[in-house]
C-alpha positions, 0 to 999 in steps of 0.5 A, a space after each residue: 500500500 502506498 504511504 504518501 506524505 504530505 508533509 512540507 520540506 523546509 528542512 536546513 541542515 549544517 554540514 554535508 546533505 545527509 538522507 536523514 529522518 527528517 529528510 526521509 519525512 518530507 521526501 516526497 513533497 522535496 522530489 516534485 518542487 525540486 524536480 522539473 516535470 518530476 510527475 512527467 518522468 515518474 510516468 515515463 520511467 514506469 510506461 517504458 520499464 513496463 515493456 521490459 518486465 517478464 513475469 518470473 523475474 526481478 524488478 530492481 530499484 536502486 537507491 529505492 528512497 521511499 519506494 515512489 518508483 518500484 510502487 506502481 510496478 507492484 501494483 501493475 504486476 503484483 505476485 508475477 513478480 519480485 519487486 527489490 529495492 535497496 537503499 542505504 539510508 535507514 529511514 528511508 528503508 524503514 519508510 519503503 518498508 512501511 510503504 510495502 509493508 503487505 507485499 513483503 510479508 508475501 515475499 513480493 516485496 524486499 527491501 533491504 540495505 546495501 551500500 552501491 559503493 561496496 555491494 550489489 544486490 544478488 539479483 539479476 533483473 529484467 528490468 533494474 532503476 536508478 532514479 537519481 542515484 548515481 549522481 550521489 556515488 562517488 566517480 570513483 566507484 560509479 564505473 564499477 556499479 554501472 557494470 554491474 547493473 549491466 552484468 545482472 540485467 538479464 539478456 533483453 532486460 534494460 535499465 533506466 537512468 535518470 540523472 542531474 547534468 552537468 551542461 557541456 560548457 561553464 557557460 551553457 550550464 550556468 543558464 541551466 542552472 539559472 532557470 532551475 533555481 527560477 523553479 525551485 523559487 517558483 515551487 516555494 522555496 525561498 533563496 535562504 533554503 535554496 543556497 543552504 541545500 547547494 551548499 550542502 550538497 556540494 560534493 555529494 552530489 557531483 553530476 557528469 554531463 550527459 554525454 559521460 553518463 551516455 558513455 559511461 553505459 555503453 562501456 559498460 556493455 549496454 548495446 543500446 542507449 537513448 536519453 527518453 526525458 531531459 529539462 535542462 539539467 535533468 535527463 533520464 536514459 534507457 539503456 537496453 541488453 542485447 
């Protein structure tokens, strides 16, 4: 069952962004004033995983927050399939779990810890996401977790990534960035509350242009590979296994 909040994100926080209780709290409010279009790519990444998802495999979420992406999979395909998201904050797996809190006393549903850092999950997936989580693993281990969500999607299966950008020049991204912060003021943040949640992610979160992302897929193995939503500085790829 879906547990959708409806608190308001104003939370401030010192030093380095954290995915903290309060964070985790106001999650769901934070994505859709943060995100351009959030309900557009939300819809587009579930109508487009769907065709990649075989009944009797394993659908995978990584860096599955509160659970708003791997949900509607499970309503759509329910007991046909294995639904597994994994995070490494605890109050969003403690919030993911109360949201699938039925489906995983039936086995549907697993949720559980794993650092992308260091770890993978031991599934192979038809069809694997990863909804604004590569931006925060650190470069130097994204290239090996790429790799590992090409090895363990199965022949036919495909991920979808999506992802802040970086744009192709100083210049270029700097009216990115601009026009997203006109958003961000439009959606009821004030310029205190934008700044503060800049700095503080400020080396956590560190995007590449999305031509690195692009290549970034293809070396890992993937055959084929397109950018299926962009605004700005967000854009969300598909990438398909042979």
């Amino acid at each position: 069952m879906s547990d959708e909040t409806t608190a308001v994100d104003h939370v401030q926080q010192t030093g380095p962004w954290r995915f903290t209780a309060d964070v985790a709290s106001v999650f769901d409010d934070m994505l859709r004033r943060s995100i351009p279009q959030h309900d557009d790519m939300r819809a587009l990444v579930f109508e487009l995983g769907s065709r990649f998802v075989r009944p009797q495999t394993t659908v995978l979420d990584l860096g599955c927050s509160r659970g708003e992406a791997l949900d509607p999979f499970v309503r759509r395909f329910g007991a046909h399939n294995r639904f597994v998201g994994v995070d490494v904050s605890g109050p969003m797996l403690d919030a993911a779990r109360a949201r699938f809190e039925g489906y995983m006393r039936t086995n549907v549903v697993a949720i559980a810890e794993c650092d992308l850092r260091h770890d993978y999950p031991r599934e192979h997936a038809s069809l694997t996401l990863a909804v604004l989580t590569l931006q925060f693993v650190p470069l130097e281990y994204r290239a090996t977790l790429v790799r590992r969500m090409y090895e363990q999607t199965l022949p036919g299966g495909a991920c979808i990534v999506v992802e802040k950008v970086l744009g192709d020049s100083p210049r270029i991204d700097t009216l990115l960035v601009d026009e997203y912060l006109s958003l961000k003021r439009a959606h009821g943040y004030s310029a205190d509350e934008i700044a503060r949640k800049r700095l503080a992610l400020e080396g956590v979160l560190v995007p590449l242009t999305a031509h690195w992302n692009v290549e970034q897929l293809r070396h890992a193995g993937f055959a084929d590979v397109d950018c299926f939503w962009r605004w700005l500085n967000f854009a969300g790829w598909l990438a398909v296994r042979a």
